[in-house]
ZADO-706698 format. One record per residue (C-alpha): residue in one letter; x, y, z. Coordinates in steps of 0.001 Angstrom, whole numbers, padded with zeros to 6 digits, always signed. Last residue first. Layout:
N
AXYZ/...
END
This chain:
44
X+093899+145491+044689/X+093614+141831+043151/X+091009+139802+043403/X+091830+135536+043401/X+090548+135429+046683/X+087817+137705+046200/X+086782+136082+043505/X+086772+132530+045006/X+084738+133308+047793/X+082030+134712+045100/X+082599+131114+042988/X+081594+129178+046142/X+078613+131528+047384/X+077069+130619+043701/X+077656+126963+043942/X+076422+126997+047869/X+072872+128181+045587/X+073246+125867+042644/X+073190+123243+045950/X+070237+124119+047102/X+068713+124500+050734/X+071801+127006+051324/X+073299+126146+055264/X+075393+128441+054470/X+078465+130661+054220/X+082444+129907+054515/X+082561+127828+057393/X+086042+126422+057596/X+087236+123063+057089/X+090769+123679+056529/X+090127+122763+052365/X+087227+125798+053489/X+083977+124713+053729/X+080973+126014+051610/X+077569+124241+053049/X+074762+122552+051601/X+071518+121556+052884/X+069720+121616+056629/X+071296+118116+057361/X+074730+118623+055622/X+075994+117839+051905/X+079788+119365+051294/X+080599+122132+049150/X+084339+122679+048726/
END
């Protein structure tokens, strides 16, 4: 999920989790988003 901090956006795990950021946009933490998703979804 991307939530709205101080210094911008952040990706959080559903645990809460840092997954990258601050990014001063949000198209930005969009783009970090859909690469964590990838790599979860990749297979071998």
């Amino acid at each position: 999920m991307i939530k709205k901090v101080k210094a911008g956006y952040k990706v959080l795990s559903s645990k809460g989790k840092n997954l990258g950021g601050p990014f001063i946009t949000e198209a930005e933490a969009k783009k970090r988003l859909r690469q964590v998703e990838f790599f979860k979804h990749k297979k071998g």
